[in-house]
C-alpha positions as CSV (number, residue, x, y, z in Angstrom):
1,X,-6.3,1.8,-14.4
2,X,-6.6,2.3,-10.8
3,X,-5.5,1.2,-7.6
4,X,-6.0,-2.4,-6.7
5,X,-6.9,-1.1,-3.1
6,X,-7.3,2.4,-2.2
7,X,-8.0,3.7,1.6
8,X,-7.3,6.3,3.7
9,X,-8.8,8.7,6.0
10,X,-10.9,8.8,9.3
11,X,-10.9,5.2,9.8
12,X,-8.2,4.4,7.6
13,X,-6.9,3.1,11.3
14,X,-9.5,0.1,11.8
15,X,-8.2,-1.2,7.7
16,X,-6.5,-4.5,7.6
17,X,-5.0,-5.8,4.6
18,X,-3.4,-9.0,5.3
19,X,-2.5,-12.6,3.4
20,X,-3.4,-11.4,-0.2
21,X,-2.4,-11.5,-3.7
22,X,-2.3,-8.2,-5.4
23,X,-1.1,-7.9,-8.6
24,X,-1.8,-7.0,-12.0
25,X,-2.7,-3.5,-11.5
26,X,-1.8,-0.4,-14.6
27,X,-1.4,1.9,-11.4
28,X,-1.1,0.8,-7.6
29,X,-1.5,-2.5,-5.9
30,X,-2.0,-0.5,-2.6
31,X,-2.3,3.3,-2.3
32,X,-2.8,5.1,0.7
33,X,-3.9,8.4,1.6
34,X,-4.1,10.3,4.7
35,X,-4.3,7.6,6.9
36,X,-3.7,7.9,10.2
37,X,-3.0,4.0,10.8
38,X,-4.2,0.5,9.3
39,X,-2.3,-2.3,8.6
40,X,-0.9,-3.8,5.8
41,X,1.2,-7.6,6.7
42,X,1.6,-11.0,4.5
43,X,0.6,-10.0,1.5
44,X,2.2,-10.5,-2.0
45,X,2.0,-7.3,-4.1
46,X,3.4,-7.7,-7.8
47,X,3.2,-7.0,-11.5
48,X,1.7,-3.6,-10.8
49,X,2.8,0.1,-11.9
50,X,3.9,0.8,-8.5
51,X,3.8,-1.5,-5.2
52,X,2.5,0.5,-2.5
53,X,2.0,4.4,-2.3
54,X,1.9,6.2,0.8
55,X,1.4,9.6,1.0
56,X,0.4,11.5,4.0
57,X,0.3,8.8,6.6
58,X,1.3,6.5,9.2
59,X,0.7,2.7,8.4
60,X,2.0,-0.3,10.3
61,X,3.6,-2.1,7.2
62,X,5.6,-5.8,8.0
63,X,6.2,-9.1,5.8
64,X,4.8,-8.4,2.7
65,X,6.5,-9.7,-0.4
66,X,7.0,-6.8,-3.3
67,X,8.8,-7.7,-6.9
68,X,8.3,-7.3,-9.9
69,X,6.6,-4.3,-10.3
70,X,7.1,-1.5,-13.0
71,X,8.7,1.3,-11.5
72,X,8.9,1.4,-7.8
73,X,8.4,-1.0,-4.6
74,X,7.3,1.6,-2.4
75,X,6.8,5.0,-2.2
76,X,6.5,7.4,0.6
77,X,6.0,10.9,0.3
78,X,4.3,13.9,2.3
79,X,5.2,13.6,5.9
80,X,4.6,9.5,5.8
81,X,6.0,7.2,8.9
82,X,5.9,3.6,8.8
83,X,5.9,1.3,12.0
């Protein structure tokens, strides 16, 4: 019932999450949390509650592919900045 991937924090910056299938998850496929950078590119992220959560930080985000989930395809809340 959780978060396909979770990360955040000190070196939420040095994370790279790139070319995957995520999918199936009751809750996230990515959730992020007070990350002050990281990556997240060419990934397909579907059939999950929610896409991707950010909440409280600054992620470089580009050319994922996000359908089909539940409710949302992204969410960003709490002072959040994509580049």
């Amino acid at each position: 019932i959780k978060a396909n991937i979770a990360f955040g924090g000190f070196y939420a910056e040095k994370t790279k999450i790139i070319k995957n299938k995520i999918y199936g998850s009751r809750s996230e496929g990515i959730f992020l949390v007070k990350g002050s950078g990281g990556l997240i590119t060419e990934n397909e992220i579907y059939e999950n509650n929610d896409g991707l959560i950010i909440s409280n930080s600054k992620p470089e985000i580009s050319y994922n592919r996000i359908y089909n989930n539940l409710r949302t395809g992204v969410i960003l809340n709490d002072k959040s900045i994509v580049r």
